[in-house]
FIDRENTOR-583041 format. One record per residue (C-alpha): x, y, z; residue in one letter. Coordinates in Angstrom, 2 decimals. Example, Ala and Ser with C-alpha at 12.3 -4.5 7.8 and 13.67 -1.06 7.14 Angstrom:
2
X:12.30&Y:-4.50&Z:7.80&type:a
X:13.67&Y:-1.06&Z:7.14&type:s
REM end
This chain:
102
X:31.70&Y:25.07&Z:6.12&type:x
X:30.53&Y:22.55&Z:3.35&type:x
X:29.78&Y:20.11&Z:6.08&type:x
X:27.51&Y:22.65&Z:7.62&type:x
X:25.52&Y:24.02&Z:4.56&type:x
X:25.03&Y:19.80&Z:3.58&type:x
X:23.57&Y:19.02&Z:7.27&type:x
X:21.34&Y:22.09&Z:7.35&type:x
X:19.84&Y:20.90&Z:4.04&type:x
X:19.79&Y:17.58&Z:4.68&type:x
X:17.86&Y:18.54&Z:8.18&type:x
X:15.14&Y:20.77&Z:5.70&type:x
X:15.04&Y:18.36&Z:3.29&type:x
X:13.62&Y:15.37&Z:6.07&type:x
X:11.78&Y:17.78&Z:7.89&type:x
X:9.45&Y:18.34&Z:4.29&type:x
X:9.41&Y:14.95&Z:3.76&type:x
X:8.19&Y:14.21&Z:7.10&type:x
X:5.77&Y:16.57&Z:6.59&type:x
X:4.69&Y:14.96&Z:3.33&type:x
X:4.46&Y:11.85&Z:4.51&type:x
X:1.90&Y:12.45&Z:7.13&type:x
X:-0.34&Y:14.18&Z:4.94&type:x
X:-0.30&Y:11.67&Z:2.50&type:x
X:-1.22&Y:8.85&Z:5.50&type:x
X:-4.30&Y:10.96&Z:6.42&type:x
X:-7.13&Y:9.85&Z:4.97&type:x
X:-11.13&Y:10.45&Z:5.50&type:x
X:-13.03&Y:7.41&Z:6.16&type:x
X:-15.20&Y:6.70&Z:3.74&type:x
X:-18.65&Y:5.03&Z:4.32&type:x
X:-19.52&Y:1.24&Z:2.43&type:x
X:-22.32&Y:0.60&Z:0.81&type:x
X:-24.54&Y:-2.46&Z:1.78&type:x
X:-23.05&Y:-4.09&Z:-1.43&type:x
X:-19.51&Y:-3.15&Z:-0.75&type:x
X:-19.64&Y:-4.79&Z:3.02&type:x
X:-20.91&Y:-7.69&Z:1.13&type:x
X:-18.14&Y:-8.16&Z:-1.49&type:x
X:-15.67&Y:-7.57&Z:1.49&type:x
X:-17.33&Y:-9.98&Z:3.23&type:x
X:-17.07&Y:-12.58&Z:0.80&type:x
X:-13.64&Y:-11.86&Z:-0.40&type:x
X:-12.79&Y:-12.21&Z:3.62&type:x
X:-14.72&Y:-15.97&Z:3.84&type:x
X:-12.62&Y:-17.03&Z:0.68&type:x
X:-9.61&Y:-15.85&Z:2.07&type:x
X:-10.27&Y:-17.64&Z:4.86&type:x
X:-10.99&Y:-20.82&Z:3.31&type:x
X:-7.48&Y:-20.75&Z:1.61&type:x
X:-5.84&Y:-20.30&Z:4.22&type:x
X:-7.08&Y:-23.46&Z:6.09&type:x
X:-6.88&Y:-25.24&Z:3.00&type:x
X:-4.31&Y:-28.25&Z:2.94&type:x
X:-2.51&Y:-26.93&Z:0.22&type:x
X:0.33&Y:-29.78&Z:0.27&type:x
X:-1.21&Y:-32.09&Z:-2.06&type:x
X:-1.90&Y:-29.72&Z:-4.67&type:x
X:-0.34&Y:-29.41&Z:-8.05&type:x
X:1.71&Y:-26.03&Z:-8.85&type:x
X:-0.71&Y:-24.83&Z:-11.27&type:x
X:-3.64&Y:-25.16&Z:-8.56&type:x
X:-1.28&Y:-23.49&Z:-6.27&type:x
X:0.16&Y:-20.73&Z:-8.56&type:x
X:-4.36&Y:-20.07&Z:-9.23&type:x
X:-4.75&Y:-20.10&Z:-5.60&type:x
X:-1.77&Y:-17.35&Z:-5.55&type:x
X:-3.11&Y:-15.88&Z:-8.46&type:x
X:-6.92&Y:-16.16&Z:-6.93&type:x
X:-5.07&Y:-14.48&Z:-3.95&type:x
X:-3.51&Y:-11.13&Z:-4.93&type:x
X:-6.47&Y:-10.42&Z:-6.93&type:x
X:-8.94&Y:-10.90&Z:-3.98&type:x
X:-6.15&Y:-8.01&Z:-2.43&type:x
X:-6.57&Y:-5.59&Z:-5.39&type:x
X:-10.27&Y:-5.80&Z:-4.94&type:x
X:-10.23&Y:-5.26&Z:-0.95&type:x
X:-7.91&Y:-2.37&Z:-1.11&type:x
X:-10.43&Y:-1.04&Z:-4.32&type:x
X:-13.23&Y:-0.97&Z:-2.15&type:x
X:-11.04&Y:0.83&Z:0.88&type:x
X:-10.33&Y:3.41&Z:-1.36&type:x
X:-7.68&Y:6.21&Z:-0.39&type:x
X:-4.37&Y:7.15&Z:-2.14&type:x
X:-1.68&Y:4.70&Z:-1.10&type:x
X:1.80&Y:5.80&Z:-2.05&type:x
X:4.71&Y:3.28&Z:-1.76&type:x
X:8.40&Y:4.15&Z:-0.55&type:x
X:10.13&Y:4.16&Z:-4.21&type:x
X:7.23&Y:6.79&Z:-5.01&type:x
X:7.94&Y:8.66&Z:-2.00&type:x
X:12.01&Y:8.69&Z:-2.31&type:x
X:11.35&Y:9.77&Z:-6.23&type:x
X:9.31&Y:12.75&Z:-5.18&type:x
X:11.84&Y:13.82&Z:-2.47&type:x
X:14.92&Y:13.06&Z:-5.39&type:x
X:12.88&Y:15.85&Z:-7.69&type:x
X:12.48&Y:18.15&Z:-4.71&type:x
X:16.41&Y:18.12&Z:-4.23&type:x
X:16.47&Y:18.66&Z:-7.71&type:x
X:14.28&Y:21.44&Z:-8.27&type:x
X:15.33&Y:23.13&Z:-4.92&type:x
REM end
């Protein structure tokens, strides 16, 4: 009987959390300004340019800038996207407090 009353609410609980996760990939697309497409446009030529750079005879403080450089070109880019974006420990955190609270 145990078994039964765990699968049932482990069969609600993914069907929610199914359901949450779609809504939180839906997203409205949002127009860019002139000066947004720009910035995006440049961050995309520079990332470019790294990327065919020959990066083997640099130093590993020019490389760990270039990293650096790198992920901060990403924060801006995904800035300028906007939207919510919710990673997988958020996700399995709000499903632990909805087992929880249920």
């Amino acid at each position: 009987m145990k078994k039964l009353i765990y699968s049932l609410t482990l069969i609600f609980m993914l069907g929610i959390s199914v359901n949450t996760v779609s809504a939180a990939t839906t997203k409205d697309k949002v127009e860019m300004t002139v000066e947004q497409k720009a910035q995006l446009e440049r961050i995309t030529n520079r990332v470019e340019e790294i990327k065919s750079m020959d990066k083997s005879n640099l130093s590993r403080a020019e490389k760990k800038e270039l990293r650096k450089e790198l992920k901060e070109m990403k924060h801006q880019a995904r800035a300028l996207g906007g939207g919510v974006y919710l990673s997988v420990g958020a996700i399995i955190i709000i499903i632990l407090v909805l087992i929880l609270v249920l």
